[in-house]
C-alpha positions as semicolon CSV with decimal commas, in nm:
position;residue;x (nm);y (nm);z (nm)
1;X;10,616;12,466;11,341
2;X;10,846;12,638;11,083
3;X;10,587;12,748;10,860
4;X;10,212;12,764;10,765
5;X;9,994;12,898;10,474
6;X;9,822;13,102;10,547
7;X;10,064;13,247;10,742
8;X;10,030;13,390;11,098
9;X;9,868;13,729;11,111
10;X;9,809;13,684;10,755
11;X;9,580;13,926;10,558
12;X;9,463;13,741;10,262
13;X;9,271;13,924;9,962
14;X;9,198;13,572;9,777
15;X;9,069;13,265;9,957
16;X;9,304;12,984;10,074
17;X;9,197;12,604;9,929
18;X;9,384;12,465;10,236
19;X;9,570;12,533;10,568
20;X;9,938;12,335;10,562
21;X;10,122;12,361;10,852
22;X;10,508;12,272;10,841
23;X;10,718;12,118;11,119
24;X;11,103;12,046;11,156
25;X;11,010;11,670;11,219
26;X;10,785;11,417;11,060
27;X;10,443;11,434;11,186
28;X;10,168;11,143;11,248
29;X;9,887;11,311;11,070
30;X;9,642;10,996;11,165
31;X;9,732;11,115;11,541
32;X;9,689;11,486;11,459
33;X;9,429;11,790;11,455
34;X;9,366;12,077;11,304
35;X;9,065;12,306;11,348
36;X;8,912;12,658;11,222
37;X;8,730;12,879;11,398
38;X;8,556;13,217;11,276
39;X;8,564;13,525;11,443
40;X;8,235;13,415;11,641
41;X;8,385;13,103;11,729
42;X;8,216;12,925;11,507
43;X;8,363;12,578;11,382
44;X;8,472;12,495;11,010
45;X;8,422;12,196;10,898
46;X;8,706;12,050;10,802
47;X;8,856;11,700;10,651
48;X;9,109;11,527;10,887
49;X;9,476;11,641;10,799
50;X;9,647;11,423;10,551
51;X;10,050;11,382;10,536
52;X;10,242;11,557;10,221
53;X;10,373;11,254;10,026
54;X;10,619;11,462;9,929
55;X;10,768;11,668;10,264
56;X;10,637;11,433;10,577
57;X;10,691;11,717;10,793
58;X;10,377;11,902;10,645
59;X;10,047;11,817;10,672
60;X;9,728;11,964;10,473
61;X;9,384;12,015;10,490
62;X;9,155;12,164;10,245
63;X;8,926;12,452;10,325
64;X;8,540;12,508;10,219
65;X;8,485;12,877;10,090
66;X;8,531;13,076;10,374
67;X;8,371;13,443;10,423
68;X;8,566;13,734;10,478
69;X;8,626;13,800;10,816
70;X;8,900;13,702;11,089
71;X;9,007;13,318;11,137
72;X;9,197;13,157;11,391
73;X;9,375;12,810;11,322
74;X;9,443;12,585;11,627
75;X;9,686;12,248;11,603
76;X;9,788;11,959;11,765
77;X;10,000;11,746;11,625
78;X;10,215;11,409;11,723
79;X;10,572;11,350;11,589
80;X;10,737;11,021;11,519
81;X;10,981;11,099;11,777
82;X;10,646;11,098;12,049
83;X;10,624;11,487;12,134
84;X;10,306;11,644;12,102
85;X;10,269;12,037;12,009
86;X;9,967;12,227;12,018
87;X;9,923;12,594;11,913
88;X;9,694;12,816;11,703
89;X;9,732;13,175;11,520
90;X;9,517;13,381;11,335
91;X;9,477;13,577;11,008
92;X;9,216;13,739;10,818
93;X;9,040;13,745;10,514
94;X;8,958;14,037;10,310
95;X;8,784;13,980;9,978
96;X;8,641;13,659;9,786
97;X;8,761;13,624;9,461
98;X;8,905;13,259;9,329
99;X;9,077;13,041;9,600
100;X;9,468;13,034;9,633
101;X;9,663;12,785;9,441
């Protein structure tokens, strides 16, 4: 992964409309995951991750309103090329006024 919003370790003070997650080669986003957890361990319910028409590296997924508090974002995700990479990170939330654009 070269980069993700929100970022790891993020603290954000508005809430995020999505998580995209950024990778240095094309993903299969029909053959990938992405999940949310609260600080509980609680599930998110989330969409399945769709492909970025316009960077095929990238995938997105679109958030419900999410309560302050801490988050952690776990992946897996198949290249074309065939190798699979799974990870997660964290960040936090700290206030709920309109959602990120």
């Amino acid at each position: 992964m070269i980069s993700s919003e929100p970022g790891r370790r993020a603290v954000l003070t508005m809430v995020p409309k999505e998580i995209r997650l950024c990778f240095n080669e094309d993903v299969e986003a029909s053959f990938s995951t992405v999940t949310i957890e609260d600080a509980k361990g609680k599930l998110v319910p989330l969409s399945v991750p769709a492909k970025d028409p316009k960077k095929p590296s990238c995938i997105y997924v679109p958030l419900p309103l999410l309560s302050n508090g801490a988050y952690t974002v776990k992946y897996r995700v198949l290249s074309v090329d065939g190798h699979v990479v799974e990870y997660g990170y964290g960040f936090r939330l700290n206030a709920h006024e309109k959602a990120v654009d």
